[in-house]
C-alpha positions in Angstrom: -5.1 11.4 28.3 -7.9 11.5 25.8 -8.0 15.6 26.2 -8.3 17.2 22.3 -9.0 13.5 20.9 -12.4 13.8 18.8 -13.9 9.8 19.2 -16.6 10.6 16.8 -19.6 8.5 16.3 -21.0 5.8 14.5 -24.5 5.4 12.5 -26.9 2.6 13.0 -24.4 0.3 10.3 -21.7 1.1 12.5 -19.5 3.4 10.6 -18.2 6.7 11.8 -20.0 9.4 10.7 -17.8 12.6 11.8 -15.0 13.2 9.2 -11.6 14.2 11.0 -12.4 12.1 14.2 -10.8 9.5 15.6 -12.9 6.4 14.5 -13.3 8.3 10.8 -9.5 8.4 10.3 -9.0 4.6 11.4 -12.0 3.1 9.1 -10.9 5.2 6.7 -7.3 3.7 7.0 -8.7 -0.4 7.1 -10.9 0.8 4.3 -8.0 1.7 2.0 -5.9 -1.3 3.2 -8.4 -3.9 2.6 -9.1 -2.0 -1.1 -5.3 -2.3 -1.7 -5.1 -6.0 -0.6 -8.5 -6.7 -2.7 -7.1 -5.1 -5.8 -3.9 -7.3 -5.7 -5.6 -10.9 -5.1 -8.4 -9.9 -7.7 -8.8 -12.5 -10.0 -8.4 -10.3 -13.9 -11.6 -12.5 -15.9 -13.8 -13.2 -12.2 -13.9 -16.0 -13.2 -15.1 -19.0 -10.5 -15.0 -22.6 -10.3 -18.1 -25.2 -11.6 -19.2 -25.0 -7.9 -19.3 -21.4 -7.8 -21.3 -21.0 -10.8 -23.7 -23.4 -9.9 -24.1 -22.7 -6.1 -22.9 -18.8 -6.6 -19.8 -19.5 -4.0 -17.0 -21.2 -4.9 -15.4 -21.3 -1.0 -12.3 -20.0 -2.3 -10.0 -17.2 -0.5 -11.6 -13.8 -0.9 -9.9 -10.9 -3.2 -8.3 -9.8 0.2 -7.2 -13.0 1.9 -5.1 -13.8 -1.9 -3.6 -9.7 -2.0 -2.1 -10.4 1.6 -1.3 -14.2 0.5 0.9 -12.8 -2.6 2.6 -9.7 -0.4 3.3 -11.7 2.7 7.1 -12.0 2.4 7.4 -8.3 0.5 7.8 -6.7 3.8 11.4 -8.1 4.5 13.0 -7.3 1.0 11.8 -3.7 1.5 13.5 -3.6 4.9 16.8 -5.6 3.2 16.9 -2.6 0.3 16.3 0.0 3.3 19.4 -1.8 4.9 21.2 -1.8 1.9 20.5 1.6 1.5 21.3 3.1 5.0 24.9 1.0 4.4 25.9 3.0 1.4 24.9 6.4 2.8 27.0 5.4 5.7 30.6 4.4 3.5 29.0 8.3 1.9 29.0 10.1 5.2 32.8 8.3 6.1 33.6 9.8 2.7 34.0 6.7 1.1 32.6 7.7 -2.6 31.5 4.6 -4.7 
């Protein structure tokens, strides 16, 4: 089952070190996720709260956890336009031209 499936290796931090395996391509995946998620919950000023500043963590939700937070319910309008969508080229196929 795992014949032509490159695993790769990892460093001494963990990471895969062999582009085009296996464990590259996935940590390359989470990586860009994670960067996507981060870049939607980050705060424009970085700004933080009076306990932040004076303790240098504020115990808020991370860049990530608020990108996720924000998208959360995205996923099921995409798949109500994709439905919407798939209808119309149906009544298209049947020949029914709106």
């Amino acid at each position: 089952m795992t014949k032509g499936i490159e695993f790769g290796k990892i460093d001494d931090s963990g990471k895969p070190i062999e582009e085009g395996t296996l464990l590259f391509k996935i940590s390359s995946t989470i990586g860009m996720i994670n960067a996507v998620f981060a870049d939607i919950g980050k705060t424009k000023d970085g700004s933080k709260s009076i306990i932040g500043r004076i303790t240098g963590n504020d115990f808020s939700q991370t860049d990530v956890e608020k990108g996720i937070i924000s998208v959360k319910h995205v996923g099921k309008v995409f798949k109500d336009i994709a439905d919407g969508l798939k209808a119309w080229g149906s009544l298209n196929a049947m020949g029914i031209n709106l």
